[in-house]
C-alpha positions as CSV (number, residue, x, y, z in Angstrom):
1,X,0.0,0.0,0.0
2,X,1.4,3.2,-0.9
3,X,2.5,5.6,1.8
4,X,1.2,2.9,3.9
5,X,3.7,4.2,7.3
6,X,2.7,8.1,6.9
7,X,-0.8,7.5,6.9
8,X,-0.3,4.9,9.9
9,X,1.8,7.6,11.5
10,X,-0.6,10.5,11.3
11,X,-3.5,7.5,12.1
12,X,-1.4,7.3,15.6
13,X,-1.5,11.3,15.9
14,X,-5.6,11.6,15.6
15,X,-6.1,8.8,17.4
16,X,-3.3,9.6,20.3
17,X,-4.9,13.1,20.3
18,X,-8.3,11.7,20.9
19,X,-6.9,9.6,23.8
20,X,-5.0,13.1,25.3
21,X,-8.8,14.2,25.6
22,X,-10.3,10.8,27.1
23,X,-7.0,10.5,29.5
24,X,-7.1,14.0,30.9
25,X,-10.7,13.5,32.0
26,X,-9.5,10.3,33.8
27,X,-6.6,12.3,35.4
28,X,-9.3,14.8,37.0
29,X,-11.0,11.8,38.6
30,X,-8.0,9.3,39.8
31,X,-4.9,11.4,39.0
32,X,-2.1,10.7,36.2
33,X,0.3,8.2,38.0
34,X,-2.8,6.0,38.4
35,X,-3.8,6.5,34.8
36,X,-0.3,5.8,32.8
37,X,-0.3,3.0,34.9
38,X,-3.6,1.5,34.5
39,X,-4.0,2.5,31.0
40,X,-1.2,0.4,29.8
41,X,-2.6,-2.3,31.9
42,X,-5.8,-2.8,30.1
43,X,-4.0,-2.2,26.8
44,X,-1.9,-5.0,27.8
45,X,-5.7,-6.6,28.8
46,X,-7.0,-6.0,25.3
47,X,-4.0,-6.3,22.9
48,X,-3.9,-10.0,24.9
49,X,-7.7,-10.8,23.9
50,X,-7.4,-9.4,20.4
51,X,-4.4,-11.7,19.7
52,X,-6.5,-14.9,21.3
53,X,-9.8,-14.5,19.2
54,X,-8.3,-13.3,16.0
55,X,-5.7,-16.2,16.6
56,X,-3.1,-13.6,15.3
57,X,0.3,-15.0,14.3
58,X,3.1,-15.1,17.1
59,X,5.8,-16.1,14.8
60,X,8.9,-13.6,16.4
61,X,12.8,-14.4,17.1
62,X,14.7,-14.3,20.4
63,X,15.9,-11.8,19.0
64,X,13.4,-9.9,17.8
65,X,11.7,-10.2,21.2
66,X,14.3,-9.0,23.3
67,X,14.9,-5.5,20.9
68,X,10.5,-5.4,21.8
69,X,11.1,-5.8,25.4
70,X,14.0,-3.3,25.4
71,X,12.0,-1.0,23.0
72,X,9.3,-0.9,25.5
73,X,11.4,0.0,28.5
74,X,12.9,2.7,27.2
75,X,9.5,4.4,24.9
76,X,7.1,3.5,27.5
77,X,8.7,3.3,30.7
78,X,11.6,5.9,30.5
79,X,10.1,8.1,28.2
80,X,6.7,8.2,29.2
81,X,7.5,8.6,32.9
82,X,9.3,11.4,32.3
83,X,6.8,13.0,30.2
84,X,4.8,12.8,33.3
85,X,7.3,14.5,35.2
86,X,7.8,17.0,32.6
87,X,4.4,18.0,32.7
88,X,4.3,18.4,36.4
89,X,7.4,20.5,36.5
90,X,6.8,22.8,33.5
91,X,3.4,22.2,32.0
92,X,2.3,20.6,29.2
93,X,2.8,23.5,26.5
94,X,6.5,23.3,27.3
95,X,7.0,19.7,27.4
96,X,5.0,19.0,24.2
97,X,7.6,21.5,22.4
98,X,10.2,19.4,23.9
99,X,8.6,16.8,22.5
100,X,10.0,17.6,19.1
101,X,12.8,17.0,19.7
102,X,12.1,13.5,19.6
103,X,11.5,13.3,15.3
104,X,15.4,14.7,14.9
105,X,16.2,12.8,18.0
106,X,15.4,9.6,15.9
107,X,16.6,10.7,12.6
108,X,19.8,11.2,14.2
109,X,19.6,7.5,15.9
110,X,18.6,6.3,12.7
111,X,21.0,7.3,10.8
112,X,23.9,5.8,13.1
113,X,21.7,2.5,13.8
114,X,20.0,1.8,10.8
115,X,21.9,3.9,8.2
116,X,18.7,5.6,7.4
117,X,19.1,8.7,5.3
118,X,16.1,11.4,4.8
119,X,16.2,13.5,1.6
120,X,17.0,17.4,1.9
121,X,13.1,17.6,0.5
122,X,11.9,14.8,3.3
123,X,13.8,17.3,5.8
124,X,12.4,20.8,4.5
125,X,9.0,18.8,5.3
126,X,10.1,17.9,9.0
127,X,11.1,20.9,9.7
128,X,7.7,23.1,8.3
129,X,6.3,20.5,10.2
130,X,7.5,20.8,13.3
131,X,7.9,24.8,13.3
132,X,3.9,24.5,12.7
133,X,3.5,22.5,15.8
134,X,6.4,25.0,17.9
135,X,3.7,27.8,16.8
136,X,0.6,25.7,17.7
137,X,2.3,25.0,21.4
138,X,3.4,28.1,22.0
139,X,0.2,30.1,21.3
140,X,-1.7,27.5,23.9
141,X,-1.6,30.3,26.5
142,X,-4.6,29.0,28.5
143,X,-1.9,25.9,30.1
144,X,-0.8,26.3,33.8
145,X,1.4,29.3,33.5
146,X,1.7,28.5,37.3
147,X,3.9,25.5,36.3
148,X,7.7,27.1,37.0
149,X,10.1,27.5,33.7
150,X,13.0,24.8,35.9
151,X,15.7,23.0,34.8
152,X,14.9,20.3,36.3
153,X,11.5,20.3,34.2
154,X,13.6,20.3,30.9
155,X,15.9,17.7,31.7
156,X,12.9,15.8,32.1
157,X,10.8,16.4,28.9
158,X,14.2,16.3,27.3
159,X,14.7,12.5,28.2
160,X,11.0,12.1,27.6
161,X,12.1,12.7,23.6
162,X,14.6,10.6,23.8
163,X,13.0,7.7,25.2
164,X,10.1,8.4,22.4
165,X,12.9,7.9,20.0
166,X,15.0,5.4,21.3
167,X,11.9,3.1,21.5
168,X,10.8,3.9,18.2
169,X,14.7,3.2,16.5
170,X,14.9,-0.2,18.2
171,X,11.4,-1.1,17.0
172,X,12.1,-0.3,13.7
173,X,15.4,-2.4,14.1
174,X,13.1,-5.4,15.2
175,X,11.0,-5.1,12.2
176,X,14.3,-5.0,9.8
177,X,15.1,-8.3,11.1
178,X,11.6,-10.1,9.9
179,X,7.7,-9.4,9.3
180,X,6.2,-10.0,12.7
181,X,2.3,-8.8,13.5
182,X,2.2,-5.5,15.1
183,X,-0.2,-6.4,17.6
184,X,1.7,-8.9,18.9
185,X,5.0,-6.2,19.2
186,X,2.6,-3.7,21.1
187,X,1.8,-6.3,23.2
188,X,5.2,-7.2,23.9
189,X,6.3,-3.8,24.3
190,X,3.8,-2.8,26.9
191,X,4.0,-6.4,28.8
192,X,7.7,-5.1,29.0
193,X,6.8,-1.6,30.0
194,X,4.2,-2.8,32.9
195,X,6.2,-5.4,34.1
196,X,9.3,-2.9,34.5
197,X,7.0,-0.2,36.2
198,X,5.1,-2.4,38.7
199,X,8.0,-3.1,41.1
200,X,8.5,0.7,41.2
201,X,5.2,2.0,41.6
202,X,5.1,-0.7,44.5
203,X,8.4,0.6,46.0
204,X,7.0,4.1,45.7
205,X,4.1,2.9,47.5
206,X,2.4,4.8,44.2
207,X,-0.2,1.9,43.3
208,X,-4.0,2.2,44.5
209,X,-6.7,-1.0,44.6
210,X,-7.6,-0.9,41.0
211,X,-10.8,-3.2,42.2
212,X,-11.5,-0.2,44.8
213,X,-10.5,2.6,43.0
214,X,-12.8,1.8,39.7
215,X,-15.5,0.5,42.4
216,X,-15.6,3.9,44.4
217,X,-15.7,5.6,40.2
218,X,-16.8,3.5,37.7
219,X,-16.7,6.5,34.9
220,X,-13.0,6.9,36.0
221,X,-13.0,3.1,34.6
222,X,-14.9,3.6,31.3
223,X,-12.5,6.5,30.4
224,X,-9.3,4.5,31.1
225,X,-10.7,1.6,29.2
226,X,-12.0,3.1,26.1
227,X,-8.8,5.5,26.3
228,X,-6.2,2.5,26.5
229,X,-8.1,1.0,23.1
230,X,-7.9,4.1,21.4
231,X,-4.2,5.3,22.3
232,X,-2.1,2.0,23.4
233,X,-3.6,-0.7,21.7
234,X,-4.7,1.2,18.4
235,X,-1.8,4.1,18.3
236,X,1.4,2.3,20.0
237,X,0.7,-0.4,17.0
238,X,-0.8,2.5,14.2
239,X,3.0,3.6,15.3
240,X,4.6,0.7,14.7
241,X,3.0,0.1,11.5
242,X,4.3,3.5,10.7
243,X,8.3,3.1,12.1
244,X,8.2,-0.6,9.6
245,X,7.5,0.8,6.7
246,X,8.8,4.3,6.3
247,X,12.2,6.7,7.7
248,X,12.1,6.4,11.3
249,X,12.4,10.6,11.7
250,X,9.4,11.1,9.2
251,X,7.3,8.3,11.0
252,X,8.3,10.5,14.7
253,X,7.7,14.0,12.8
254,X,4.1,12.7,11.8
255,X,3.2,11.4,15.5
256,X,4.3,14.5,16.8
257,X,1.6,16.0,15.0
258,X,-1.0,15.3,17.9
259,X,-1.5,19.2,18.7
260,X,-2.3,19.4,15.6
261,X,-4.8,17.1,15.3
262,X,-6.2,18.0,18.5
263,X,-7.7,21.1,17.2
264,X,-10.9,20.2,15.8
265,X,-11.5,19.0,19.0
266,X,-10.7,21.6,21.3
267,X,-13.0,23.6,19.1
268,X,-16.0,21.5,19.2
269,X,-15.8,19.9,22.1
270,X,-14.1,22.4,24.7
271,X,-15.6,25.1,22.8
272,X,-11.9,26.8,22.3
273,X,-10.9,29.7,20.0
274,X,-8.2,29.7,17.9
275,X,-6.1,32.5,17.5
276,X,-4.5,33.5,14.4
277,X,-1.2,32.1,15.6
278,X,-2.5,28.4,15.6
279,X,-4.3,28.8,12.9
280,X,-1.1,29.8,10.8
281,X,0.9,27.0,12.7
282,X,-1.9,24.3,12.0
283,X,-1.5,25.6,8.2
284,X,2.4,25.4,8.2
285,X,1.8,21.6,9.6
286,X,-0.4,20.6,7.1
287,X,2.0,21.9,4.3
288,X,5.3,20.2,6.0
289,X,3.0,17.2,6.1
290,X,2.2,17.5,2.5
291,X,6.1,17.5,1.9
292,X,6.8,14.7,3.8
293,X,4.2,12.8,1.4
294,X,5.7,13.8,-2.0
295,X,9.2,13.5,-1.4
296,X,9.3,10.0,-2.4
């Protein structure tokens, strides 16, 4: 299928963008370290069922299965961790633009890894891409501007880009190897990522009764649950289509288009208004996006 991993890749923006909406409504109820937890969980849950009834081939190498596991540790795990940290140091505008950093982040990675090269045109369309999303951020003026501008808070959205890309390189390197299904790698990577983050949530003395918790707010439970079918089980492996079959930065640069996307929603659903700014930043997206999709 042509352009089969940019479609997937923007696919895993709309659908990650709808999941931002579903996850920060579960955050208000039961709070985030609950929610990144539990989310990944029942995507863990549902990736397992989908695989059983669908009898979806499990055909994968030693190999192949370790670079998953890694792969998950340091995307989902590392990165996303920090991300939460990132967004309770310095907010969420500020950490989503240090977010971008994760599409040159893996382009860089890439190249070294997987002797991937991107074309100067495929680059001019990264970076009108990613300039349309600094704009987008940057305008979102209504985001805790309590939220302090710390070091700290950088080093941590920093890492959270490159644990986005270091997951997504050594996917990509897994796929290289041999076709596997990419249900089966998501559910790999986030068996990996739970198993990893259970120990330390217990040390942390972080984990609630998830029987109790969804018990005492049952719509806290309905938003996690749809939200880990739309985002980790349907995005993580939308993404992983995407990282298999195209460059590994252009795959990262279309994910990171999630403000974007997020747009239409905020308008018809939080009843936002755009200013000028992000509407000029959505519009230099869409046209980096368009030159991502005819450079080849």
């Amino acid at each position: 299928m042509p352009f089969l991993g940019e479609i997937s890749a923007l696919a895993t923006a709309v659908l990650w963008s709808i999941s931002s909406l579903i996850f920060s409504a579960a955050v208000a109820r039961i709070g985030s370290v609950q929610v990144n937890f539990m989310r990944m969980v029942f995507a863990v849950i549902f990736l397992g069922i989908t695989l059983l009834v669908f009898q979806l081939p499990l055909a994968i190498s030693f190999h192949q299965f370790v670079l998953l596991t890694i792969s998950g540790c340091v995307g989902l795990t590392f990165g996303d961790t920090f991300l939460f940290k990132a967004f309770q140091y310095i907010g969420a505008r500020i950490t989503m633009l240090l977010m971008s950093l994760a599409p040159a982040i893996s382009a860089v990675l890439a190249y070294f890894l997987l002797n991937e090269t991107i074309t100067s045109f495929a680059l001019l369309g990264m970076i009108v891409t990613l300039s349309g999303i600094a704009m987008v951020v940057l305008d979102k003026k209504s985001d805790a501007e309590k939220n302090s501008f710390t070091f700290r808070g950088i080093v941590f959205g920093v890492l959270a880009a490159f644990g986005q890309a270091g997951g997504f390189v050594l996917a990509k390197i897994a796929f290289q190897e041999s076709a596997m299904n990419t249900f089966f790698a998501s559910f790999i990577r986030l068996s990996a990522a739970v198993i990893v983050l259970f120990p330390i949530m217990l040390l942390a003395k972080k984990i609630r009764n998830p029987i109790t918790m969804f018990a005492q707010d049952r719509h806290a439970l309905v938003l996690v649950s749809l939200g880990a079918v739309v985002g980790p089980c349907l995005g993580i492996t939308l993404s992983l289509i995407a990282v298999a079959n195209t460059e590994v930065g252009i795959a990262a640069t279309l994910t990171a288009t999630v403000p974007i996307m997020m747009l239409p929603l905020v308008v018809f659903i939080q009843k936002e208004k755009l200013t000028w700014k992000t509407i000029a930043g959505a519009v230099l997206s869409v046209a980096g996006v368009a030159i991502l999709f005819l450079h080849k």
